[in-house]
PQR file with spaces between the fields and no chain letter, atoms N, CA, C, O and H, PARSE charges and radii, in Angstrom:
ATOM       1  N    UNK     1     104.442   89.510   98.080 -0.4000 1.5000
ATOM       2  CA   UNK     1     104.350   89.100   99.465 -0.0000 2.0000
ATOM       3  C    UNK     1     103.222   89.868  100.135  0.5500 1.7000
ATOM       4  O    UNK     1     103.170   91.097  100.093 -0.5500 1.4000
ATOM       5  N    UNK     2     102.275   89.074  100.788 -0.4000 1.5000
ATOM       6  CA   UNK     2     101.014   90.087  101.356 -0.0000 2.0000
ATOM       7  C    UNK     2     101.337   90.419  102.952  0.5500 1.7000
ATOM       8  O    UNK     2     101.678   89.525  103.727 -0.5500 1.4000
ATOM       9  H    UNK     2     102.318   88.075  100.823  0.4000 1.0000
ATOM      10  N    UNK     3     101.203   91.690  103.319 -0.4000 1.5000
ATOM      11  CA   UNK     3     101.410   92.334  104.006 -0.0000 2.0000
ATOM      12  C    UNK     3     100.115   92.655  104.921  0.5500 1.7000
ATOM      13  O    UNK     3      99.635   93.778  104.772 -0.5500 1.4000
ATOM      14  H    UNK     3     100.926   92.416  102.690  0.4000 1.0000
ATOM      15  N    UNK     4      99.539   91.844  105.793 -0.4000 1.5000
ATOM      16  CA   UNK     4      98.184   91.928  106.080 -0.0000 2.0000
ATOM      17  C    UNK     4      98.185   93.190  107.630  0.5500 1.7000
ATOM      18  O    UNK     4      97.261   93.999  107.706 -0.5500 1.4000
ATOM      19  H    UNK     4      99.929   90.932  105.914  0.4000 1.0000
ATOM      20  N    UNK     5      99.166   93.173  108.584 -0.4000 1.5000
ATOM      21  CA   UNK     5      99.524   94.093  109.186 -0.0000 2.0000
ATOM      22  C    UNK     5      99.654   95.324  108.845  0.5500 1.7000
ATOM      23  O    UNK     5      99.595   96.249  109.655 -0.5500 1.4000
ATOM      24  H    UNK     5      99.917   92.516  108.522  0.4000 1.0000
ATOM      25  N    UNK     6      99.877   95.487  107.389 -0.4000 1.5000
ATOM      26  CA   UNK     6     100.135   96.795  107.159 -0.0000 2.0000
ATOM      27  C    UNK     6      98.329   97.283  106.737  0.5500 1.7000
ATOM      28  O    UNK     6      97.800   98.264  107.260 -0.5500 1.4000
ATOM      29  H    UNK     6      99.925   94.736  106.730  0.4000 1.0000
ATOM      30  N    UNK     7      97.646   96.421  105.768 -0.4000 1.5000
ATOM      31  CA   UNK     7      96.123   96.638  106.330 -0.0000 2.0000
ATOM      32  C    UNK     7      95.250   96.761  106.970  0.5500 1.7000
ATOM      33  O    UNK     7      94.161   97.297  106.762 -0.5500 1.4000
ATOM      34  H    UNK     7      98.076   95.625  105.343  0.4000 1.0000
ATOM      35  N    UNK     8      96.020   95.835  108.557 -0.4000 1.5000
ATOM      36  CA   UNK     8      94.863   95.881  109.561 -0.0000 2.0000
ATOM      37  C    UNK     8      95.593   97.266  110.087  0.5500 1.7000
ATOM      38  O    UNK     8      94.633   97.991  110.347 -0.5500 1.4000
ATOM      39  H    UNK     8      96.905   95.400  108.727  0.4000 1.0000
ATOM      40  N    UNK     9      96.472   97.805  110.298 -0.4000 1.5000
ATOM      41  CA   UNK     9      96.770   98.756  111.147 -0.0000 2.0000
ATOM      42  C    UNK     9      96.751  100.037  110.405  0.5500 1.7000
ATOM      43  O    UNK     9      97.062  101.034  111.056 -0.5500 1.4000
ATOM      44  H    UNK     9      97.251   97.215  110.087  0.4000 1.0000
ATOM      45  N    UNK    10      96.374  100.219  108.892 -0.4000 1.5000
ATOM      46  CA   UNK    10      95.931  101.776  108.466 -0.0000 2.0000
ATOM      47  C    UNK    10      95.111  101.764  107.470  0.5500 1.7000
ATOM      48  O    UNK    10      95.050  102.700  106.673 -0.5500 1.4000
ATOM      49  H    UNK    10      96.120   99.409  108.363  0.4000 1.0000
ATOM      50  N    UNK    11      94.221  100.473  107.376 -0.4000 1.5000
ATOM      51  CA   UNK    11      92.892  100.204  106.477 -0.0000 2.0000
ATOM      52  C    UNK    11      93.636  100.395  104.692  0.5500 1.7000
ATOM      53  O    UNK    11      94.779  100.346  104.238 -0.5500 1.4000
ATOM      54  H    UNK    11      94.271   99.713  108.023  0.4000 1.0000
ATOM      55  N    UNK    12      93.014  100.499  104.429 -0.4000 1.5000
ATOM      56  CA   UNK    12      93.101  100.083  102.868 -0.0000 2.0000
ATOM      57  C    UNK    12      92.846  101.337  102.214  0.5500 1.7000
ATOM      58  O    UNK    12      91.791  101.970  102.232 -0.5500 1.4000
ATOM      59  H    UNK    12      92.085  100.538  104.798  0.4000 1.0000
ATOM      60  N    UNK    13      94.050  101.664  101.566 -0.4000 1.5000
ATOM      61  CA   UNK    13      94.211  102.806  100.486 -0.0000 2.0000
ATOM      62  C    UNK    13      93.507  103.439   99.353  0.5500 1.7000
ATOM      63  O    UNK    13      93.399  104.640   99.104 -0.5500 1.4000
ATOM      64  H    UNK    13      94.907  101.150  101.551  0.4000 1.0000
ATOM      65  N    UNK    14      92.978  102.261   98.611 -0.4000 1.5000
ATOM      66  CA   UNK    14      91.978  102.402   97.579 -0.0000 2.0000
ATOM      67  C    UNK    14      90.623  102.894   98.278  0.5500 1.7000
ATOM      68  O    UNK    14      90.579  104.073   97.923 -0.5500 1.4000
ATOM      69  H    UNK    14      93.066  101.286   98.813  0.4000 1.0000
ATOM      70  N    UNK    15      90.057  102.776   98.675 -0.4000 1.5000
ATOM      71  CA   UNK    15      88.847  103.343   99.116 -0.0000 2.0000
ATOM      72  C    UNK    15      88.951  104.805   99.671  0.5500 1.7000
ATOM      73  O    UNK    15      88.127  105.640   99.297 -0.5500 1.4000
ATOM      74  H    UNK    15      90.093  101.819   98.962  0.4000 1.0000
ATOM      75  N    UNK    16      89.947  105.136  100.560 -0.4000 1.5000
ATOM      76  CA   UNK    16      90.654  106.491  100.576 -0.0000 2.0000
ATOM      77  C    UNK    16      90.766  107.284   99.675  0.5500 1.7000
ATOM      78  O    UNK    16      90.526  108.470   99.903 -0.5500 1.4000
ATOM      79  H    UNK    16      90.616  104.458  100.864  0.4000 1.0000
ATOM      80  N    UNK    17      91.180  106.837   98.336 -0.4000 1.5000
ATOM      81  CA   UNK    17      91.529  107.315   96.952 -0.0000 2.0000
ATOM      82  C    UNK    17      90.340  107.732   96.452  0.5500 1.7000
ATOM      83  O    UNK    17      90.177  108.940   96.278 -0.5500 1.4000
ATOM      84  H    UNK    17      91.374  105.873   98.151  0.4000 1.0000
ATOM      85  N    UNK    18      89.388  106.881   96.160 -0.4000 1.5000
ATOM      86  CA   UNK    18      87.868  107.010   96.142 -0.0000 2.0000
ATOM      87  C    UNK    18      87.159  107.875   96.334  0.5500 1.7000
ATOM      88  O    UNK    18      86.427  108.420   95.508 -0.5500 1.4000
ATOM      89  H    UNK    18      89.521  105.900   96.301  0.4000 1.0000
ATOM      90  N    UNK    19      87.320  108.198   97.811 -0.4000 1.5000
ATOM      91  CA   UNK    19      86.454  109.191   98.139 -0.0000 2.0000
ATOM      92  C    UNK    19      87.231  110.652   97.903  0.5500 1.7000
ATOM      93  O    UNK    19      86.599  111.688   97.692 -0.5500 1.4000
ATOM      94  H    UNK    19      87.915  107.756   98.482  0.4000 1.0000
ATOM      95  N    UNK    20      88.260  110.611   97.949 -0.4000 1.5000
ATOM      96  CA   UNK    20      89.068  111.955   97.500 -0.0000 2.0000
ATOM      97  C    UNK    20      88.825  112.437   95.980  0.5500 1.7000
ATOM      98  O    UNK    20      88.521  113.543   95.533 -0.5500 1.4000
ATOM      99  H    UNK    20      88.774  109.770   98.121  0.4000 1.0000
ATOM     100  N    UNK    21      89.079  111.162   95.332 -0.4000 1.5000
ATOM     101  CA   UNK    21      88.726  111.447   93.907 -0.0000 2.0000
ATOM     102  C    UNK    21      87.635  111.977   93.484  0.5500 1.7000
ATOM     103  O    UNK    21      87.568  112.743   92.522 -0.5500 1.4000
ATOM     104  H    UNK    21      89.326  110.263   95.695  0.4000 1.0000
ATOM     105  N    UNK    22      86.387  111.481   94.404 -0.4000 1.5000
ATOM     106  CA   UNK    22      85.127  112.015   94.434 -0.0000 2.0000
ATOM     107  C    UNK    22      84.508  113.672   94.938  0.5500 1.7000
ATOM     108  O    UNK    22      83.411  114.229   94.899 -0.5500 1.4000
ATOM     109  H    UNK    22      86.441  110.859   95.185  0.4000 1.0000
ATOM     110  N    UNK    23      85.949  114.057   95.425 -0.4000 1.5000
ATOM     111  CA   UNK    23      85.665  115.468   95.898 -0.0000 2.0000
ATOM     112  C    UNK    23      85.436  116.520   94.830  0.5500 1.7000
ATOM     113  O    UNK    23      85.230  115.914   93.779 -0.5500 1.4000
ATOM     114  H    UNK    23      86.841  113.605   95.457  0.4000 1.0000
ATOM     115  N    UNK    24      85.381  117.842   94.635 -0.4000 1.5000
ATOM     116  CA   UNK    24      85.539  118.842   94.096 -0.0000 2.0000
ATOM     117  C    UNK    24      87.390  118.886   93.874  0.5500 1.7000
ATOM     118  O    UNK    24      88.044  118.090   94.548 -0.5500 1.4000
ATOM     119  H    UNK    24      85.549  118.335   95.489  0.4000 1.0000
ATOM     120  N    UNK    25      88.041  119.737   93.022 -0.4000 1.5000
ATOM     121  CA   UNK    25      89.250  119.587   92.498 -0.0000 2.0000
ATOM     122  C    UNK    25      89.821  120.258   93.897  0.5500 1.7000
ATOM     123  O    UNK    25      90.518  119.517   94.590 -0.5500 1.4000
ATOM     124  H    UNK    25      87.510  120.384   92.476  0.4000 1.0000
ATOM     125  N    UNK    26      89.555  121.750   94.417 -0.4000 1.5000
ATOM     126  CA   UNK    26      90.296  121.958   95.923 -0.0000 2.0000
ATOM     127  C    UNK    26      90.273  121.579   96.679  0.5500 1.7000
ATOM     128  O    UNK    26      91.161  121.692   97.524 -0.5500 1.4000
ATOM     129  H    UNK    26      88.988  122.353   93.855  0.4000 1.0000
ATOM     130  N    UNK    27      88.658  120.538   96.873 -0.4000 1.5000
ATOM     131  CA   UNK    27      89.334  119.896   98.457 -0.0000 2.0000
ATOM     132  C    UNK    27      89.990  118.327   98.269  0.5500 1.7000
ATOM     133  O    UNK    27      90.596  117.651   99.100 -0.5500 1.4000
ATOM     134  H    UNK    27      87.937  120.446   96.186  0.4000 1.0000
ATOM     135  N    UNK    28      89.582  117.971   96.661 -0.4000 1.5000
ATOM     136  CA   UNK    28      90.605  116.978   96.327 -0.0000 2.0000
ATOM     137  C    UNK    28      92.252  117.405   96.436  0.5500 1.7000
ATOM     138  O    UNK    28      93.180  116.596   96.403 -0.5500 1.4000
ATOM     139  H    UNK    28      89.090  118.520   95.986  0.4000 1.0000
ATOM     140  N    UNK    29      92.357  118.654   96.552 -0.4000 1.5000
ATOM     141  CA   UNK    29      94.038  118.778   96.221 -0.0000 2.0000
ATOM     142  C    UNK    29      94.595  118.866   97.670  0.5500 1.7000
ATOM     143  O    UNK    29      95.718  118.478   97.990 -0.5500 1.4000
ATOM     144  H    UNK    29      91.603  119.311   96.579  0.4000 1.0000
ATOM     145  N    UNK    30      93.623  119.457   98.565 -0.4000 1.5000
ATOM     146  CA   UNK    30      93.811  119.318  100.161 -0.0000 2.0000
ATOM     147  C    UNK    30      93.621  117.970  100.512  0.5500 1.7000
ATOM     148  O    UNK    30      94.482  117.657  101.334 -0.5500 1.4000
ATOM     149  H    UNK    30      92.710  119.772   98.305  0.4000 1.0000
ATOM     150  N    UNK    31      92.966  117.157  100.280 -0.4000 1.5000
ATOM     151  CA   UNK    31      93.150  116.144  100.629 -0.0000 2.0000
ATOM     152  C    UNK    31      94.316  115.200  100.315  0.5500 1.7000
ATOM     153  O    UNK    31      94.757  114.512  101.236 -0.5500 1.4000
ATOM     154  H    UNK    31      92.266  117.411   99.612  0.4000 1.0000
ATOM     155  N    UNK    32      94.931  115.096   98.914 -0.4000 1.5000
ATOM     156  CA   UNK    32      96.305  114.457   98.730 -0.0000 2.0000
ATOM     157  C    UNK    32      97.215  114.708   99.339  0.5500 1.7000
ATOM     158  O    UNK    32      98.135  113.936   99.609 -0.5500 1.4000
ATOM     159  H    UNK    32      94.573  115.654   98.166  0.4000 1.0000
ATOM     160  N    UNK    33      97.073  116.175   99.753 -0.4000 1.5000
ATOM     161  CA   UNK    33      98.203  117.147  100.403 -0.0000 2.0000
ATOM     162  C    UNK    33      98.239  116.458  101.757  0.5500 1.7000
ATOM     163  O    UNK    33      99.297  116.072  102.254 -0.5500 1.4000
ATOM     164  H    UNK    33      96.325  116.802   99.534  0.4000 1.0000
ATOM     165  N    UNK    34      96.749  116.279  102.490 -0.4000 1.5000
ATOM     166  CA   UNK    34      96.814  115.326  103.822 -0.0000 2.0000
ATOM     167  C    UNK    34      97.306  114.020  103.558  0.5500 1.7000
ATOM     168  O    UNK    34      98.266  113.682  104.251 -0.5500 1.4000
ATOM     169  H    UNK    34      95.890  116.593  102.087  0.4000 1.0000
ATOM     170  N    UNK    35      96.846  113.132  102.651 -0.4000 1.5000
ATOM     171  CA   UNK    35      97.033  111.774  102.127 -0.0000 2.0000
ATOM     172  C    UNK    35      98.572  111.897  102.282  0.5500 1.7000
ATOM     173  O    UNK    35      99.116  111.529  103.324 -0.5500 1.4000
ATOM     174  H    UNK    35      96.067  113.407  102.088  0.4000 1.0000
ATOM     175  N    UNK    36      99.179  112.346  101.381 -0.4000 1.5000
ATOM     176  CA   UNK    36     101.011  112.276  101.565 -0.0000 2.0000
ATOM     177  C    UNK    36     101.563  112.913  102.675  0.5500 1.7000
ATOM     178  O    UNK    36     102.726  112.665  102.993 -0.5500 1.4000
ATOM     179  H    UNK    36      98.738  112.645  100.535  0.4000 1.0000
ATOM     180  N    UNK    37     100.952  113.620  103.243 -0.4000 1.5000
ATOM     181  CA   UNK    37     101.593  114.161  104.510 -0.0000 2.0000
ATOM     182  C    UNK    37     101.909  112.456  105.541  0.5500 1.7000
ATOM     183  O    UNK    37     103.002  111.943  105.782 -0.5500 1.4000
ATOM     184  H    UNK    37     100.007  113.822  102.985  0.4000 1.0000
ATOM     185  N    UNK    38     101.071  112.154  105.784 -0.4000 1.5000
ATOM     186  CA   UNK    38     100.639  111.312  106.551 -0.0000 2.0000
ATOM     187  C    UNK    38     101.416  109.792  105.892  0.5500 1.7000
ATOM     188  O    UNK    38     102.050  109.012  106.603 -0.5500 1.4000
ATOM     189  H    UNK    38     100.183  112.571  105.588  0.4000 1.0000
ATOM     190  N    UNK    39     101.253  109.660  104.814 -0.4000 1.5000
ATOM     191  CA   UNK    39     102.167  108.378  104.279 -0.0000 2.0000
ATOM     192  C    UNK    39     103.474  108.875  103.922  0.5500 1.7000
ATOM     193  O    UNK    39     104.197  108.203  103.187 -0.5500 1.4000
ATOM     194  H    UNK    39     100.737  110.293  104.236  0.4000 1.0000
ATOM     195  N    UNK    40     103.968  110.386  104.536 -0.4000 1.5000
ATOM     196  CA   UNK    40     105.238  110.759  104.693 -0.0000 2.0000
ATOM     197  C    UNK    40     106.232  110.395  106.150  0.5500 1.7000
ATOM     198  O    UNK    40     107.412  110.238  106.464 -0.5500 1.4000
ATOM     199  H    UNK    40     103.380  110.932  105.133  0.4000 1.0000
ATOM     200  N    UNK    41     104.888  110.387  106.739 -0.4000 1.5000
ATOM     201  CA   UNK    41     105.141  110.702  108.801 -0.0000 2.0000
ATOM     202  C    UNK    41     105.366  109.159  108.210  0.5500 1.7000
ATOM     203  O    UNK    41     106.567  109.184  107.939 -0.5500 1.4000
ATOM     204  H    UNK    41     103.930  110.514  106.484  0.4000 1.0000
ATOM     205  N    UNK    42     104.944  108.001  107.904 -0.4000 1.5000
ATOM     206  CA   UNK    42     104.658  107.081  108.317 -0.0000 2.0000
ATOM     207  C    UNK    42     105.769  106.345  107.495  0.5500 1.7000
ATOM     208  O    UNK    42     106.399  105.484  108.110 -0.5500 1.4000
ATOM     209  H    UNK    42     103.968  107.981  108.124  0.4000 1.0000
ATOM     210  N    UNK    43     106.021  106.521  106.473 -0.4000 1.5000
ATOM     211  CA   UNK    43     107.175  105.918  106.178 -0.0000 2.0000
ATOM     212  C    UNK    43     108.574  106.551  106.711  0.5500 1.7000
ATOM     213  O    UNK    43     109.586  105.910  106.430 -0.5500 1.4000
ATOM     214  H    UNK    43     105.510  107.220  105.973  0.4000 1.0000
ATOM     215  N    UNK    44     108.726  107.791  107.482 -0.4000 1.5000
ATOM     216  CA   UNK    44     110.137  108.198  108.087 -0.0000 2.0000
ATOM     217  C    UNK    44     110.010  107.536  109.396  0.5500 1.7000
ATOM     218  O    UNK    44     111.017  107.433  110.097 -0.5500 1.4000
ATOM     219  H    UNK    44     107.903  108.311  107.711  0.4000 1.0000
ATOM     220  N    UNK    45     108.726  107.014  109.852 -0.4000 1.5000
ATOM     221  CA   UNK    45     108.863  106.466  111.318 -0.0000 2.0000
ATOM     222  C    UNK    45     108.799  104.898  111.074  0.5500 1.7000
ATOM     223  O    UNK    45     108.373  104.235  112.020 -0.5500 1.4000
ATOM     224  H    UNK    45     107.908  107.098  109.283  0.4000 1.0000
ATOM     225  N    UNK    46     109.271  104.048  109.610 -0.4000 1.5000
ATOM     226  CA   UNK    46     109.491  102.938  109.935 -0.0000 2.0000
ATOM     227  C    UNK    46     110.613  102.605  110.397  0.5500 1.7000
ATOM     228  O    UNK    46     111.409  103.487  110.722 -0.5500 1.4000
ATOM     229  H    UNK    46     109.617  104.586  108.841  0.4000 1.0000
ATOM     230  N    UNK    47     110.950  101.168  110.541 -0.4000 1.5000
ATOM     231  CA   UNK    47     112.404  100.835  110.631 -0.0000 2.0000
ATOM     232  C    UNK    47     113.293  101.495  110.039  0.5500 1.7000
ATOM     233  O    UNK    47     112.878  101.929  108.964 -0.5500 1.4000
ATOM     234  H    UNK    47     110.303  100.452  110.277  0.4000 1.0000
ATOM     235  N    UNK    48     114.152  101.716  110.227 -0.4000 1.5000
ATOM     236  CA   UNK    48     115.439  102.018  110.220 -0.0000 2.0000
ATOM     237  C    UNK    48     116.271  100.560  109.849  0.5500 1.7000
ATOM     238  O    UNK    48     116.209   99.711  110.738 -0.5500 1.4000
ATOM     239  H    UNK    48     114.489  101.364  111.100  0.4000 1.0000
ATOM     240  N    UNK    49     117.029  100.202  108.639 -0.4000 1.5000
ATOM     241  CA   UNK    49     118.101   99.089  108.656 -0.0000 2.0000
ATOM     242  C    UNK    49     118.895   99.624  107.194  0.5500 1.7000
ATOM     243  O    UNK    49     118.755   99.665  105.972 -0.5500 1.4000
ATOM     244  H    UNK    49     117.079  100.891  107.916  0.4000 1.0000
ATOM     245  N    UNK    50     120.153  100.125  108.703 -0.4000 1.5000
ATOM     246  CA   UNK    50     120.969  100.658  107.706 -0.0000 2.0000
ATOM     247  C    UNK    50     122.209   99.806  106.860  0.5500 1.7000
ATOM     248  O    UNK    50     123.210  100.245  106.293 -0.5500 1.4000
ATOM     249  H    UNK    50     120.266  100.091  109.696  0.4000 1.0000
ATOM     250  N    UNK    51     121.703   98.398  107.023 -0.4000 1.5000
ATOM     251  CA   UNK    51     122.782   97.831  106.261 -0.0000 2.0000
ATOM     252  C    UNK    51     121.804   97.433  104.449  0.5500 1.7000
ATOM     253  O    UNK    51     122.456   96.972  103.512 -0.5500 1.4000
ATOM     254  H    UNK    51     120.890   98.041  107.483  0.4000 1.0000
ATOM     255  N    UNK    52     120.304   97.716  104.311 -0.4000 1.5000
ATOM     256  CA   UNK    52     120.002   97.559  103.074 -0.0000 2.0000
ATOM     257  C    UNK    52     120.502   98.955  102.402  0.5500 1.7000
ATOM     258  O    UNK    52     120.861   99.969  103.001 -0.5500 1.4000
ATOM     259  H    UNK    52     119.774   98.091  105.072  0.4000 1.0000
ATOM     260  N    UNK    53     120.433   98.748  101.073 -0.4000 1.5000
ATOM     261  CA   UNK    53     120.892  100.206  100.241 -0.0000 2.0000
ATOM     262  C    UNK    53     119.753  100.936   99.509  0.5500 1.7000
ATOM     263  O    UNK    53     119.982  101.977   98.893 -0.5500 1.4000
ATOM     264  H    UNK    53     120.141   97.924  100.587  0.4000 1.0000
């Protein structure tokens, strides 16, 4: 199922990946560390529906 909202509103992941991958290994490891921080905030602030399991 394509999810085009979830692209227009935090751009596209792969290219993110990209340029991190392209870093040096420490500021690649600071950067994942930001990368999941942030797709941490963002998946505890979705919906809430507590009747799926």
């Amino acid at each position: 199922m394509d999810q085009p909202h979830l692209d227009d509103a935090h751009g596209d992941l792969l290219p993110r990946l990209e340029v991190i991958e392209a870093q040096p290994l420490g500021t690649r490891a600071a950067a994942y560390e930001g990368l999941h921080d942030e797709l941490a905030r963002r998946l505890e602030s979705g919906p809430q529906n507590p009747t799926r399991a």
